[in-house]
N, C-alpha and C positions, 0 to 999 in steps of 0.2 A: 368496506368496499365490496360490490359484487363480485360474485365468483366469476373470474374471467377465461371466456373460452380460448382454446388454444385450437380448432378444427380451422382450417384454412392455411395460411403465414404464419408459422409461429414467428414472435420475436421480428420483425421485421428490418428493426435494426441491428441485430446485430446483437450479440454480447461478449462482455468480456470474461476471460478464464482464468481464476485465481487456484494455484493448485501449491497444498501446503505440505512443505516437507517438515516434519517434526522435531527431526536429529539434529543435535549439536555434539560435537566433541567436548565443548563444555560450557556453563550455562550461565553467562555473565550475572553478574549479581545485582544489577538494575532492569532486567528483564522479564517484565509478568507475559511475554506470550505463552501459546502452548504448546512450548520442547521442552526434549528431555534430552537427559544425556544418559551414558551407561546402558541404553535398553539396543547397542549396535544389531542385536542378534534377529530383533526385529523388523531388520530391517526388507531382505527377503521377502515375506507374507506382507508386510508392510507396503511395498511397491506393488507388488502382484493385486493388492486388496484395492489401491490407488487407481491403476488400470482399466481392474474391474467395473470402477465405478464413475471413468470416465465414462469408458464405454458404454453403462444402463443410462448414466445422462442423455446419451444421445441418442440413444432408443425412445430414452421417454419424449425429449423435447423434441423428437422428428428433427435432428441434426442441425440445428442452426447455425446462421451464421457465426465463426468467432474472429473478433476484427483484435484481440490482443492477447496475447500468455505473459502469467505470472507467477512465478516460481518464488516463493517467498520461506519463512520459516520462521526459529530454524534456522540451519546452514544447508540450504541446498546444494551450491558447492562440495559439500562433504558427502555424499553418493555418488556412486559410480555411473561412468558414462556410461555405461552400458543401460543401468537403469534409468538415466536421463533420457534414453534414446527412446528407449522403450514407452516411455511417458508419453514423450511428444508423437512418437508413432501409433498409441492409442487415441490423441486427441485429432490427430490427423485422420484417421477411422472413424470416428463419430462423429465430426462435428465439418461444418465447411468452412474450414482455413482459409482466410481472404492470402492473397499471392503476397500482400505486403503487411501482413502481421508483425507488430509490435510484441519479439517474444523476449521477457527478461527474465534473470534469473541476478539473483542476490550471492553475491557471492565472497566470503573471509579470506583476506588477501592472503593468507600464507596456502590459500589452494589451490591458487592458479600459478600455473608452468605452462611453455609452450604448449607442448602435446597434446593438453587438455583443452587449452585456448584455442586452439586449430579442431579440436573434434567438435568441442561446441558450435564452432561457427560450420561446420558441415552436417549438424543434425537441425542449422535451422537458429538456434539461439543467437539473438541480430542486438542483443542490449544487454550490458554489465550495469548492476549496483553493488559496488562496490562498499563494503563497511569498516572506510578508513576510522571517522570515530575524530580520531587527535594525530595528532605529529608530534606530542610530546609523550615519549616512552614510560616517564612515570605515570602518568595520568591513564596511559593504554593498560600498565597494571593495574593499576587503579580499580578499571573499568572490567577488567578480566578478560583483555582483548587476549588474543594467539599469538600474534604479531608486533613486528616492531614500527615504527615511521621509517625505517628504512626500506623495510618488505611492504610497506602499505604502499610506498613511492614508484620500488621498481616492479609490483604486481601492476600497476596502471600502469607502467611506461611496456610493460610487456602485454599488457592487451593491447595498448592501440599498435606495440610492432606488428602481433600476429594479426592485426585486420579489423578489430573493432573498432567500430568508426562513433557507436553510440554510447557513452560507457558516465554512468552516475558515480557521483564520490558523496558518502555519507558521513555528516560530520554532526558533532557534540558539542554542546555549548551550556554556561549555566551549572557546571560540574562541579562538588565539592574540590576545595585547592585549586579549583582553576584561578591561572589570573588575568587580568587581561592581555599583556606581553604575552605568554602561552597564546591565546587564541589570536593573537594578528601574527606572532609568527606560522600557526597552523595556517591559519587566512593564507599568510604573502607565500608561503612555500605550495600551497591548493593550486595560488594563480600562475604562480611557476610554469606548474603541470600543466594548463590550459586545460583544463575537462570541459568537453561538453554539458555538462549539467550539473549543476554542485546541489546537495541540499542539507538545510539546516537545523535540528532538531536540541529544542531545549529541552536538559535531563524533567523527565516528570518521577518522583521518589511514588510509584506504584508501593501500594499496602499492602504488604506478605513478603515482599522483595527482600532479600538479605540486605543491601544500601538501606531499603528507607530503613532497617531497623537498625543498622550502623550509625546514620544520622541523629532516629530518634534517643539511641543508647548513647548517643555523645563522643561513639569514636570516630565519625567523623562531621567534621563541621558545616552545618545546613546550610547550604550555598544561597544567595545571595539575589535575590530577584531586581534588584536594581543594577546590580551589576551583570547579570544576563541579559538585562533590557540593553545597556550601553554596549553588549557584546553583538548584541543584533544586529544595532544601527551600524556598528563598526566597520561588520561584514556586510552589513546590505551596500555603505557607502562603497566600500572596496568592489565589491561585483559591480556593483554597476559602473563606476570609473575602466573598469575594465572590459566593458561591452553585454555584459550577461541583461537578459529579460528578465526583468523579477514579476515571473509570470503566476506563483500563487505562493502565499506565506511561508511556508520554507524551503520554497525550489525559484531556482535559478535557472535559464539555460541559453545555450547562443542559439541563432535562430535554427529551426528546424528540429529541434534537441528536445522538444517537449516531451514529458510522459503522459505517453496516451492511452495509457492505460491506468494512472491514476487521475488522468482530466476525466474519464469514463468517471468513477467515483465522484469527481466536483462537479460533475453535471448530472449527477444523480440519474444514470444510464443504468439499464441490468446489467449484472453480474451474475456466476456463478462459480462458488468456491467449492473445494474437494479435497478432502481431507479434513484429520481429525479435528476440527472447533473450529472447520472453516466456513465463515458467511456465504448467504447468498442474497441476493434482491431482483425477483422475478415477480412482476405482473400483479404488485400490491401485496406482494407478500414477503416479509423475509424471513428467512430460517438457515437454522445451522445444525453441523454435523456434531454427533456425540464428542465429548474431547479424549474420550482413553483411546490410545492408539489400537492397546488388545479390543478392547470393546465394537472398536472403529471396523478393524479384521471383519471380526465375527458377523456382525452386521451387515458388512457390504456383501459376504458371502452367502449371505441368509435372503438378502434381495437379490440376488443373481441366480439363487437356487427357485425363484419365482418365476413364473412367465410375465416376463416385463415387456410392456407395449405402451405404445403413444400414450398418454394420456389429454383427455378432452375437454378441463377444468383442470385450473388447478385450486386449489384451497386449501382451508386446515387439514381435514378430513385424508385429500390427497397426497401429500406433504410427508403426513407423521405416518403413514402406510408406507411411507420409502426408507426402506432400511435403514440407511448411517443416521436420518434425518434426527435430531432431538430436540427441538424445537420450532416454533412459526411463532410469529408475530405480523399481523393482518396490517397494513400500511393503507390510512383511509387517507381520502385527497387532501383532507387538509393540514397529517402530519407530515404527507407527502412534498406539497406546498409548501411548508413551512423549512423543512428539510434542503428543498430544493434552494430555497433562497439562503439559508447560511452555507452550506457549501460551495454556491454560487459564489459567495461573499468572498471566500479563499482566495477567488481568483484574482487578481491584480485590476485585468481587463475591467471587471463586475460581470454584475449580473444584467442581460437585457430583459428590458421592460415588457418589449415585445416578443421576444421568443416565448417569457414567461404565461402571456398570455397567450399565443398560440396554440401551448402546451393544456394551459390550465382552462380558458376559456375566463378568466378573472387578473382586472391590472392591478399588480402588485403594490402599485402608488397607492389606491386607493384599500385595499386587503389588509395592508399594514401601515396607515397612517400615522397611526400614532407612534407605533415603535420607529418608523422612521421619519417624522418629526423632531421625536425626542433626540435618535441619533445624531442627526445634522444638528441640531443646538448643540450638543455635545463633541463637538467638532470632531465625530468620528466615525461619521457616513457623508458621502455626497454624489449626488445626479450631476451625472453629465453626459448631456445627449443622448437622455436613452438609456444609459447604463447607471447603476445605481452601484456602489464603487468604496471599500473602505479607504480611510485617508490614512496618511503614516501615523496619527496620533493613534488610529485606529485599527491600524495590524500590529501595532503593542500590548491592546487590550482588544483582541480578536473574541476572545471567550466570551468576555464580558457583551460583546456586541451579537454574536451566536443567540446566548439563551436569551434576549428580549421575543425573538422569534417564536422560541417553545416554551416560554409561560401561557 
């Protein structure tokens, strides 16, 4: 793709702002992001470093629009509000905060209490996801959660006392030892709560992970992909009897409840991540941050010790000249294209024929004929009015329908 200028409007729409806290207290053993635990001392330079590197974002990209914040990790929950504050009072400094920002933050139920629940909501934080996980206390061992289904229960019922009105519950499914009784009771006790937004995540055993190699080693028993599938359907039947929009494969929400900051991602919108191994996707290009957090320091402080100004292109060349930066990868229109339409796929609604050609200047009917030809025989694509739409046979075998896209 051409190097694309950034001299006039940067970004005109807008982007979204993913900012990764690192720290966990401790580091479940199905977890390949990138935390750590034990490095607390870090933590100091660590936020200050964070700061730092909002703030040369916003220098470089002449302060755009950010229409969402995203606090993820990690336990962001586990830093102090002071330093929470601080975050958000540098992205408020750099960047133009639309007045109704979508800011969340991900948070382990045993770290909300009042006090903290009420300062959040006064520094601006308007969205809880919550990482309930299970309601079943062995399986929460299991899982190496902190918490119990008791504290997972009365941490939601104590955010929406203190005022949050928009608040996600994050649950597991497809777990070794699970059984099915376990996840409808988790299910019926969720809908108990009534949460705005539920979502649902089948365990994937990541390669390095202590779990997968418990599995592989045979202490514990390789769960069960046919009985994950019937766990799905269980919980999709259940939400939806209960009024939920099953608005993209593993989110759920009552109307108004959407995450608009993960539909930024399924509509294949820019973003920009910050912190250490965190994405970004700007203007045909993505790239990311080193992953050592020491590393991550050192670097943002070595681009700040430059004289950092607008930049009027961006490119490879531009990119890897930006301190944290440690990689790019060049996004040409047609992996762009391609991209655009399985993530689109996510969505429930689908994907429009006509936006897509809008965008692209090319109709997707006729781009990817074949692969969707083949889909619709395969009873797990279909048009309707415009929208091109996976079926339910088809958000079971979502993957499978993705890579026809990217051969």
């Amino acid at each position: 793709m051409n190097d694309m200028s950034l001299k006039g409007e940067i970004l005109p729409d807008g982007i979204s702002l993913y900012i990764h806290i690192p720290f966990c207290k401790s580091k479940c053993p199905y977890c390949d992001f990138n935390t750590y635990q034990g490095i607390e001392s870090l933590m100091p330079p660590y936020l200050d470093a964070l700061g730092l590197e909002i703030r040369l974002w916003g220098s470089t990209l002449g302060n755009p629009r950010v229409n969402t914040i995203f606090f993820g990790g990690g336990t962001p929950s586990y830093i102090s509000l002071e330093h929470m504050e601080k975050a958000l009072c540098s992205v408020a400094g750099a960047f133009e905060v639309v007045q109704d920002a979508e800011t969340t933050i991900e948070a382990n139920p045993g770290d909300l209490n009042g006090p903290a629940l009420t300062r959040l909501l006064e520094v601006g934080v308007n969205r809880l996801s919550i990482g309930v996980q299970s309601l079943d206390d062995s399986l929460l061992a299991m899982l190496g959660r902190r918490h119990t289904a008791q504290e997972a229960m009365e941490g939601y019922r104590l955010a929406r006392h203190t005022g949050f009105e928009s608040v996600n519950l994050d649950l597991m499914y497809g777990l070794p030892h699970q059984t099915m009784a376990q996840w409808e009771y988790t299910m019926e006790k969720i809908l108990e709560l009534d949460p705005p937004h539920v979502s649902l995540y089948c365990l994937t055993l990541e390669e390095g992970t202590p779990m997968e190699r418990w599995v592989r080693q045979g202490q514990l028993p390789e769960p069960d992909p046919d009985l994950a599938a019937d766990m799905y359907t269980s919980a999709r039947e259940s939400l939806d009897r209960a009024g939920y929009h099953h608005y993209e494969i593993s989110n759920w929400a009552m109307p108004g409840f959407q995450s608009r900051h993960n539909l930024a991602y399924w509509l294949n919108r820019s973003y920009l991540g910050v912190g250490p191994g965190a994405h970004s996707c700007l203007r045909g290009h993505r790239f990311w941050d080193v992953a050592s957090p020491r590393e991550y320091i050192r670097r943002v402080h070595g681009w700040g010790a430059d004289d950092v100004k607008r930049v009027d292109i961006i490119d490879r060349d531009t990119l890897l000249r930006i301190g944290p930066v440690d990689g790019v990868e060049a996004v040409g229109p047609r992996l762009e294209m391609a991209e655009t339409m399985f993530l689109g796929l996510r969505l429930l609604d689908g994907l429009s024929v006509e936006d897509f050609k809008g965008r692209f200047g090319h109709d997707p009917m006729q781009l990817y004929r074949p692969q969707i030809g083949e889909l619709e025989g395969e009873g797990l694509l279909e048009d309707s009015d415009g929208l091109l739409r996976l079926t339910e046979k088809g958000c079971l075998l979502a993957n499978q329908v993705f890579m026809r896209f990217l051969d």
